[in-house]
N, C-alpha and C positions, 0 to 999 in steps of 0.2 A: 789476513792479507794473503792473497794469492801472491805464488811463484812470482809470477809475471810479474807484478807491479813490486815485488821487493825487487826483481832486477832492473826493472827502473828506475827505484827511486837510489839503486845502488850505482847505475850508472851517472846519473843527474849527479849524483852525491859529489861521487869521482872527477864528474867534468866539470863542477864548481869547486872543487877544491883544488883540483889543477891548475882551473884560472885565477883561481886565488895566489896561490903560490905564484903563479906567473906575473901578475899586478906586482903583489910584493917586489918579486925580484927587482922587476923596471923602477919601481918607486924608489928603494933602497939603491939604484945601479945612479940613478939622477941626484940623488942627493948626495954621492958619493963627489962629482962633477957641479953643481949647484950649489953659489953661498946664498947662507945666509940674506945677507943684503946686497946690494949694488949702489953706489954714487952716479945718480943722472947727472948727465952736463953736457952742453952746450958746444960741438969743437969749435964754436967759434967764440964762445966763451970762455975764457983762461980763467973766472973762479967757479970753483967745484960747484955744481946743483945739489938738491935734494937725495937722498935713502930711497931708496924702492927693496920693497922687502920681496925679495924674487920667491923664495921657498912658498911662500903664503899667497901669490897669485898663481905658482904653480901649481898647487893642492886645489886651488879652487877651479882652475881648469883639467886637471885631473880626475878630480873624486865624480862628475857628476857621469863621465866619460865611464872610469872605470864600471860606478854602478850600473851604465847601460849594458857594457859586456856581459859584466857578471850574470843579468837579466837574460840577456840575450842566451848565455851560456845555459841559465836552467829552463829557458821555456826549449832549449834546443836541445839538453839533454834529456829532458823528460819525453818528449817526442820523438828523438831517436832511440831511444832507451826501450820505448812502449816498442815502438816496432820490430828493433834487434830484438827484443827478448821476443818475441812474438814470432818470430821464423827461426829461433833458435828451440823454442821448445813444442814446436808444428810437431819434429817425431814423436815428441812424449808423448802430444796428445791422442795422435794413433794407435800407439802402444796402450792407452788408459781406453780407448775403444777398443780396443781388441780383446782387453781384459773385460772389461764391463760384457763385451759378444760372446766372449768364453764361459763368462760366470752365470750367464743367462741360459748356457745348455748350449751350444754351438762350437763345438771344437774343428768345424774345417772350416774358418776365416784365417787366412793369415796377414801379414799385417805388410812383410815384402818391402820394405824401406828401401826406396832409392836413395841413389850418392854415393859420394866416395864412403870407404870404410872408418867410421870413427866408435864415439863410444856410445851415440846413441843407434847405431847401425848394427852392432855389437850386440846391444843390449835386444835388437828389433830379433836379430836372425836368433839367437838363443833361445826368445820367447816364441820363437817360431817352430824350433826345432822344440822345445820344449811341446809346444800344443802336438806337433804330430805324435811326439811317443804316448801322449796322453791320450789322443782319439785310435790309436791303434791299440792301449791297453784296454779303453775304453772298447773298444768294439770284441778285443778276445774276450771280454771279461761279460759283456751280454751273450755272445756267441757260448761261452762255456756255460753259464747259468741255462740256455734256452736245451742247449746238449744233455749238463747234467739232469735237468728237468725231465726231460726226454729218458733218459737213460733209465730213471728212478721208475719214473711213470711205468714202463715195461714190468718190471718183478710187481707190481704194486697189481696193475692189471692183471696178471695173471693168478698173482694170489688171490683175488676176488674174485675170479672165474673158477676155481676150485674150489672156493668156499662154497660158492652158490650151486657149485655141481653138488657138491659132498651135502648139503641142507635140502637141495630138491630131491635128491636120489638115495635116500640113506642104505640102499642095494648096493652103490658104489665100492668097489674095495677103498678101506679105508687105509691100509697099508699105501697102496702104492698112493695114495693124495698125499697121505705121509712125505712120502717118499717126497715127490715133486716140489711140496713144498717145503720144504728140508732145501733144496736146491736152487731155487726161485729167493729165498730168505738169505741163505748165505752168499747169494748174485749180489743183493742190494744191500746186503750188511760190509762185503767186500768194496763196493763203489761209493758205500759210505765212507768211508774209511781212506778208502784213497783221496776222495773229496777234501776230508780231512787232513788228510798228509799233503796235499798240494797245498792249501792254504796255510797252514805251518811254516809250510816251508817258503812260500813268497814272504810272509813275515820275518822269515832268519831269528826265530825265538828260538836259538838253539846254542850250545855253550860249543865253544871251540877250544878243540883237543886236537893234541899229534894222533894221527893216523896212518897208518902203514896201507896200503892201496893193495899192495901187493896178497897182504892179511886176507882183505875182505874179500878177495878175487879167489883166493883157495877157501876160503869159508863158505864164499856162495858155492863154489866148486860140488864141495862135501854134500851142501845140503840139497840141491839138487840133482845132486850123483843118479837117486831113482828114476825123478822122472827123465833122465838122460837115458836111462837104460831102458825102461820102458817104450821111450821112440825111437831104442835104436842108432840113440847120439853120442858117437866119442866125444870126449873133452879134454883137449890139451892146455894146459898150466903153465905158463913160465915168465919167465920176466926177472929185472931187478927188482931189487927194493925201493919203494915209491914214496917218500915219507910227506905228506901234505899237512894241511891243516882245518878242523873243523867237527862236523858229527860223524861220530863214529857211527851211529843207528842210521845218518840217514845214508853215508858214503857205501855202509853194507846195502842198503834196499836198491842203491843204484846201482850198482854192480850185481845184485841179485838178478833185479830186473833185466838187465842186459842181458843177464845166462840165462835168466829165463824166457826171454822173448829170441834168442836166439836159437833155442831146445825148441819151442814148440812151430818156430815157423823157419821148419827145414826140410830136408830131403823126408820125406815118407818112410825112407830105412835109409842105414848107411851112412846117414849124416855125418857131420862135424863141427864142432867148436873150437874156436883156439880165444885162449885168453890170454893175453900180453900183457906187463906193467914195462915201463919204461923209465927210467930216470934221466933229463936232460937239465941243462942250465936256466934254474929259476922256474922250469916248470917239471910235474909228473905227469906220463899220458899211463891212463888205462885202456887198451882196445878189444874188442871184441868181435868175431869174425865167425861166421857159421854161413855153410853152404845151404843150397838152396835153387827156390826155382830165379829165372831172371827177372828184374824189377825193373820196370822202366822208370826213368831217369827222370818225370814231373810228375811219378808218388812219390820222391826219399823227401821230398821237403816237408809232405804232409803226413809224414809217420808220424813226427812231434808234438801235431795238434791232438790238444784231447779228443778221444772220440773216433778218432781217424785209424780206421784199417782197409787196407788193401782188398781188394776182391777175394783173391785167393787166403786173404790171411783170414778171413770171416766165416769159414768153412770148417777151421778146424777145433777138436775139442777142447780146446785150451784158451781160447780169445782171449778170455781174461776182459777188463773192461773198460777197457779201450783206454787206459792213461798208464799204462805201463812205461813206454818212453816219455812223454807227457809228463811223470812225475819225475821221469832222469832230464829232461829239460831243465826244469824248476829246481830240481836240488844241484844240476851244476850253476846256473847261475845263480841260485845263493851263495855258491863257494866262491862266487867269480871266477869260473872257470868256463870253459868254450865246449861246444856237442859239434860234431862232424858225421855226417850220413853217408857216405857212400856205397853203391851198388859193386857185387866186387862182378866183374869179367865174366869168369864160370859160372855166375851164378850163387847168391845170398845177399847176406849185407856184410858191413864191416862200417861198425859205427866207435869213434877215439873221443875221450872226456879225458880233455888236458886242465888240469888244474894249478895254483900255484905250490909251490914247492912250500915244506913244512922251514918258516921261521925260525932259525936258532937262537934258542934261549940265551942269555948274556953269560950264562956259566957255561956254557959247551963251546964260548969263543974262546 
């Protein structure tokens, strides 16, 4: 049995049992008022007539009455019944096309339910909002496969072109192919890897630990200390104690990454880096700040996209491969936590990963 005709035959039910109950009551209300019998007679007769049994010509002018109501009641609830439940479940049926158009491969139908706001309006705008996050995951999620594709293809092609030089030419120095390929392997063993670690990380397969932010921020410090000197980049440290919650491995890679994409795209000499922890109410920010050349204000939104580097940023010996903030995207919103871009003034970036504050345990209350 469909929807529909249960709420038919649910209403029919309802409106013959109502009028049932309503019979009853008038039948019970009159016999209440109604004897038994009556003495017919004559007033121009002074001795008494005949019994007339009143209750039993009542019932018999009653009951054929009543059964027509009753009649009347279920051919009139089952036809109201069909039709209410029938404009009553018109959104669902929208909504079960929308699904049926979505499940077929089509995620930009929306379904848009007019009316005032109820629970099937509710349920329409949900599954509305629901299909956009879904065609826009949907779309980074080919966008990133068509990139990392792209991305792989590069080391892949060019280690074939040195093969094929090094087999045509065996004159070629074999060192320096060496070499290159050495360099070309660890590009696409690196972007492996990272490929790796972003999908990790959108999973949240990862065990959640107290973290100190503040920790990881002089740790990445330390270990990039060289290539800091090597470009020529101070690094300033400071902040409170940050205490959050989650992976320690991956909270280090994302603060590594920020020191390190701050080091390689900055001033040519001279630079600088400031790293900041912060501790506020319910949440930690970690920020990160290094000067630089000026960024105009429609690239900071497409630093985050895999793949996506700047003009200027493309030039230098450090690229890296292209998902460095990309993977500090992905591993703050595992943590549920928020990324902020901003270009600073003079010149660099200054990008803050606020996250929520570390849980106290039931013994530390």
């Amino acid at each position: 049995m469909s929807v529909r005709l249960k709420l038919t035959l649910s209403y029919a039910g309802f409106l013959m049992f109502a009028g049932i109950l309503l019979l009853a009551a008038v039948w019970v209300f009159l016999l209440r008022y109604v004897p038994d019998r009556a003495m017919l007679y004559n007033p121009d007769d002074r001795p008494p007539g005949d019994i007339f049994p009143i209750r039993s010509a009542l019932l018999a002018v009653f009951a054929p009455r009543a059964a027509a109501v009753l009649t009347f009641l279920l051919v009139f609830g089952l036809l109201g019944g069909w039709i209410l439940a029938g404009r009553m479940l018109a959104p669902l049926t929208r909504i079960t096309d929308a699904t049926r158009t979505a499940t077929s491969g089509s995620l930009s139908h929306r379904i848009r339910l007019p009316g005032h706001k109820d629970e099937f309006r509710e349920l329409a705008d949900a599954f509305d909002a629901m299909l956009t996050r879904l065609e826009t995951h949907v779309a980074e999620q080919r966008r990133f496969a068509a990139n990392a594709s792209h991305e792989l293809r590069t080391p892949l092609a060019i280690s074939k072109a040195l093969i094929d030089i090094a087999r045509t030419d065996p004159g070629q120095n074999t060192s320096e192919l060496l070499d290159r390929l050495h360099t070309v392997n660890t590009r696409a063993i690196d972007l492996t890897e990272a490929l790796l670690l972003v999908s990790r990380t959108e999973q949240r397969t990862f065990t959640q630990e107290p973290v100190d932010l503040s920790l990881m921020a002089e740790e990445a410090t330390e270990t990039l200390l060289p290539l800091a000197e090597k470009h020529g980049v101070t690094i300033e440290t400071h902040g409170d104690i940050a205490p959050t919650t989650g992976s320690q491995t991956l909270l280090l890679q994302l603060t590594t990454n920020l020191v390190h994409n701050a080091i390689v795209h900055n001033l040519p000499d001279q630079g600088t880096v400031w790293v900041h922890t912060d501790a506020r109410p319910g949440t930690v920010v970690l920020t990160v700040e290094n000067t630089g050349e000026q960024l105009a204000p429609e690239l900071i939104p497409t630093l985050t996209e895999p793949f996506q580097r700047g003009t200027e940023r493309i030039r230098t010996d450090h690229a890296g491969v292209g998902l460095g903030l990309a993977i500090v995207k992905t591993i703050t919103q595992a943590h549920d936590g928020t990324l902020a871009l901003a270009p600073r003034p003079e010149g660099g970036l200054r990008i803050s990963v606020e996250l929520p504050t570390q849980n106290p345990r039931p013994d530390d209350v």
